[in-house]
N, C-alpha and C positions, 0 to 999 in steps of 0.2 A: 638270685631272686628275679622272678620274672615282672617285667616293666609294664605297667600298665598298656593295653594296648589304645592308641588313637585314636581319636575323632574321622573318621576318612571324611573328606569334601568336597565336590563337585562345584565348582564355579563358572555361572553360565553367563555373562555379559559380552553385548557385540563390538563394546569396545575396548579393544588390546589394553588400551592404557588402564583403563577401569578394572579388567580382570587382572592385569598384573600388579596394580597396588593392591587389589585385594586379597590378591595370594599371598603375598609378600608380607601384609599382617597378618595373617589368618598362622602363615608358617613359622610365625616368632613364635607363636604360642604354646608352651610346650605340649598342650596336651591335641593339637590339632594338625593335621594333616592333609595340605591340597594334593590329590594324588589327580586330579586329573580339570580341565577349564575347557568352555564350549564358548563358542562365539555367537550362535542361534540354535534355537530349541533341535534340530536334526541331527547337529552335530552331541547337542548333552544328552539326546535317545541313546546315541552308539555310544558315547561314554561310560552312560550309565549304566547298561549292557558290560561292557570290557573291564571297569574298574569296582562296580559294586558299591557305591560312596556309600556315607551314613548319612549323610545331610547336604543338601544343593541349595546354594546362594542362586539368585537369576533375578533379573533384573526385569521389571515389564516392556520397555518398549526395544522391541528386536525384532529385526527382517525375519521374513517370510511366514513366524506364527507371532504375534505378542506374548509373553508369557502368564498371562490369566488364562489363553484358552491352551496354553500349552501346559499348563498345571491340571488345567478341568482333563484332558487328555491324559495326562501318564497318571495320575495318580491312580487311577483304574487301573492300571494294567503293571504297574512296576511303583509302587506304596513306597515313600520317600518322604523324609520332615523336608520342607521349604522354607528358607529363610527369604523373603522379598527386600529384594536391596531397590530403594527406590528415591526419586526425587516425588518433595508432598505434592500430594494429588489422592484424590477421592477413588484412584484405582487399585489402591492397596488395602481397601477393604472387599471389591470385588476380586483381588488373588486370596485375601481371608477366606469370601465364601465359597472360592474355587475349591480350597482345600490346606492354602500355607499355612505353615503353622504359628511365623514371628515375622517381623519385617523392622526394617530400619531405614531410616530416610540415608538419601546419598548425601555430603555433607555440603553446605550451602558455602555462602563467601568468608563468612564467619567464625565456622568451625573446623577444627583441625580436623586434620588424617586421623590424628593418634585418637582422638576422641572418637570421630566416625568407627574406628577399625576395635579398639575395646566395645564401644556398644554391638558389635555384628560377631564377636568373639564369644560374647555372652548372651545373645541370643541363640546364635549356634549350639551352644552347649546346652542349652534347654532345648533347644530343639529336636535335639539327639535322646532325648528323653519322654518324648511325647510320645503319645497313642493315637496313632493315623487313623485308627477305623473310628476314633471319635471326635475327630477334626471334620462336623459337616452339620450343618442344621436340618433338622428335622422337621416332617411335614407339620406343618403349622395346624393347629384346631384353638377356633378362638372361644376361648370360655364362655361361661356366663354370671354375672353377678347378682342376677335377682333372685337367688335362696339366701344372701346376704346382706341386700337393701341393708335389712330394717337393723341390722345390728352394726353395721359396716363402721359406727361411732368408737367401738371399744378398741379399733387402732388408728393410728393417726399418721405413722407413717410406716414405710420399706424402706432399708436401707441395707444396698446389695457392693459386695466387692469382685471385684476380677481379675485376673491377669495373661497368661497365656491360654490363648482359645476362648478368652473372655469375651471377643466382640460380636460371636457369631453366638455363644450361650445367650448372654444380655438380650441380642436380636431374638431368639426365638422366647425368651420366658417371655420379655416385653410386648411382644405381636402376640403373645396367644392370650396374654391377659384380659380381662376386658376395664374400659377406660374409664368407668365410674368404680374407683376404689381410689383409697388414699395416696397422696402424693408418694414418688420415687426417689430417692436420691444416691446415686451410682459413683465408684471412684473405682475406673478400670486403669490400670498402668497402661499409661500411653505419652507419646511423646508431647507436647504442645502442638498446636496448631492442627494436630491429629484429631485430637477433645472433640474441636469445634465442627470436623468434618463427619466425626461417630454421631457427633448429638445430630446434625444439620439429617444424617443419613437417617436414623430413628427417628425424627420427625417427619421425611416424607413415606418410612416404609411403614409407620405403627398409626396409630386411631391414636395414641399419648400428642400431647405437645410437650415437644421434647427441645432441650435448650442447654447450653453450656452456662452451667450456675455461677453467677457473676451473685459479688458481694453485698447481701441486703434482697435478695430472693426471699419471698415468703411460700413457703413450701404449701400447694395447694392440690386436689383432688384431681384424678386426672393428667398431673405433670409429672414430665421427669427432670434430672438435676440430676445433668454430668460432668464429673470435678475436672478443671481445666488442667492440662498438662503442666507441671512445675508447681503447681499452686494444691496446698491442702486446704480444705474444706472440715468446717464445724455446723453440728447443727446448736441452736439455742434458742431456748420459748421465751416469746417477747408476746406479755400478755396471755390472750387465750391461744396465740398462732404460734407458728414456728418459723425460723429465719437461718438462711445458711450465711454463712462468715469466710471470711478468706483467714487462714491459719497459718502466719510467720514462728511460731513457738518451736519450742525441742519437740522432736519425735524419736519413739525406739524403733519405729521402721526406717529402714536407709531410702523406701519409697516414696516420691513425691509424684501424685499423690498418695497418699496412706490411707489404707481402709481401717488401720489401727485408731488413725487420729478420726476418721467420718464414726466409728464405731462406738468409739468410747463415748465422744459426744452427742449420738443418740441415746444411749444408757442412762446419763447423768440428764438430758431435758425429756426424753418423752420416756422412759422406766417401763411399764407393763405394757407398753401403747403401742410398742413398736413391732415388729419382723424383720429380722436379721440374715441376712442372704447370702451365704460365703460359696463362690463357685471356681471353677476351675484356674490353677497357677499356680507357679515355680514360690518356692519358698514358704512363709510363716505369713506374712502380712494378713494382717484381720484378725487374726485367732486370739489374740489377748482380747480385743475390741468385742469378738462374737461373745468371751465367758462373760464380760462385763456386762452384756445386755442382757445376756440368759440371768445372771446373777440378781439384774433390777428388777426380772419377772418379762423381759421379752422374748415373744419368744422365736426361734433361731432353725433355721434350715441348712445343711451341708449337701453341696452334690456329691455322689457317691463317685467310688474309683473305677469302674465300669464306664460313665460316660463323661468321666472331666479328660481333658485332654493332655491334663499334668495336674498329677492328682498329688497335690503338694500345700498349698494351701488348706482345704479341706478337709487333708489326712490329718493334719495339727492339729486343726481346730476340734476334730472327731477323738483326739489322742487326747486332748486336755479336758474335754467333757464341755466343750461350748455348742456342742450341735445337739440339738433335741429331736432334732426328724432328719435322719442321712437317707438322700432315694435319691433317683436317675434326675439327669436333667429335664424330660420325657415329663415325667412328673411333678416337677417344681410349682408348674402355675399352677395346676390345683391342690397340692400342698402348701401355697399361700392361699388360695378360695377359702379352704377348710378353716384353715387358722382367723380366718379376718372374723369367722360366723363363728 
């Protein structure tokens, strides 16, 4: 019987000790394989030349290129999933819009090896999964919303999920949107403390004011409301408005946060009122959430497997009959214009 064959891995960090605990979990694993480790971006060119990897870990700050412009560089020329192993910093969304595909923080005082080395184990393997030609945001065109002024009342909110490739989709539907339409409310898989630097980044790149939804937000025209790292989010009408909740209860997603749990909870408060937004990422998450909204009369957009970046989420949600309009990401913001008129 022949054995499944493995994950190949390129491991690029300039310090010995850091490349060698990271090989060392990566090789527990059975289904993955470091065949080859670079200490600066010139040595992981010729590497990745010699050995062929399937997927490269690297690290940003390294002698002689950083790895953001050494990502924006090869991926042109030699198409590879990245995984960004990094300490937080606001530069692991610019290796995102370079081209990587996952990233994970290096692990702080607090948290073990073993925990650090599972999470970058399982980004890896999604990684290896992904489609590079659609890891990259596209040229932006900002809409317009004055053919739906006068009706822009018959929905009252967007409520969008993501996961892998999700921060670079999120950025371009959100910047081509235009900022008088009903409030947003976002649950991308992301680590903590990460949340707050996605929302902080979306507010200086979009016309939204954009904010990590803390408990007791009244969801308003114009805002966005993105679910903080660990922490689920509900939405719930109090009065004629709506309010988002911080959510301790059982979830049937193992993700915190769940787009099942933001999902279901706009279904059950705002019913025909809403748009439903399920975009690129590994696994199921949202797709119960999306049929329950279509099911209350909202109604529901899938990105299609052409431009999600891991076309896994979507594919469900499109398999169970919770998507009512499947098209490119390309097309999302004006397949919400449409929907709102």
């Amino acid at each position: 019987m022949n054995k499944t064959r493995k994950i190949r891995v390129l491991v690029v960090d300039d310090s010995l000790v850091s490349r060698e605990f990271i090989a060392r979990g990566i090789n527990a694993d059975p289904d993955l394989e470091v065949v080859a480790k670079a200490g600066d971006p010139f040595e992981a060119r010729d590497k990745i030349i010699e050995f062929n990897p399937d997927v490269m870990t690297c690290d940003i700050q390294m002698p002689k290129m950083d790895g953001i412009e050494f990502i924006r560089r090869l991926l042109p020329q030699y198409p590879l999933p990245v995984v960004v192993v990094s300490s937080v910093s606001n530069a692991v969304f610019d290796a995102l819009n370079a081209g990587a595909v996952e990233f994970v923080a290096k692990p702080e005082n607090n948290e073990s090896i073993d925990i650090f080395i599972s999470k970058l184990v399982k980004k890896i393997k999604i990684a290896s999964k992904a489609k590079l030609s659609n890891n990259k945001v596209f040229s932006e065109k900002k809409l317009t919303a004055s053919s739906v002024k006068s009706k822009i009342h018959k929905i009252d909110m967007i409520a969008m999920g993501a996961s892998t490739g999700g921060t670079e989709a999120l950025y371009y539907v959100i910047k081509s949107l235009p900022i008088d339409i009903p409030g947003i409310v976002v649950v991308q898989h992301i680590p903590p403390l990460f949340s707050k630097m996605f929302a902080d980044r979306l507010n200086a790149q979009t016309g939204f004011q954009v904010k990590e939804a803390q408990n007791g937000d009244f969801i308003e025209n114009g805002c966005v409301y993105i679910a903080p790292g660990q922490q689920n989010i509900k939405v719930k009408k109090l009065g004629g408005k709506y309010t988002i909740t911080y959510y301790s209860g059982p979830s049937k997603s193992r993700h915190v946060p769940s787009v099942d749990v933001l999902f279901e909870s706009v279904a059950q408060a705002a019913g025909n009122k809403a748009i439903g937004v399920i975009l690129t990422g590994m696994g199921s998450d949202g797709s119960r959430g999306l049929l329950m909204m279509k099911s209350k009369g909202s109604k529901t957009i899938g990105q299609d497997e052409e431009s999600s970046v891991v076309y896994g989420m979507p594919k469900v949600a499109y398999e169970i009959g919770a998507v009512e309009k499947r098209t490119s990401l390309q097309n999302i913001p004006n397949t919400i214009l449409k929907m709102l008129g």
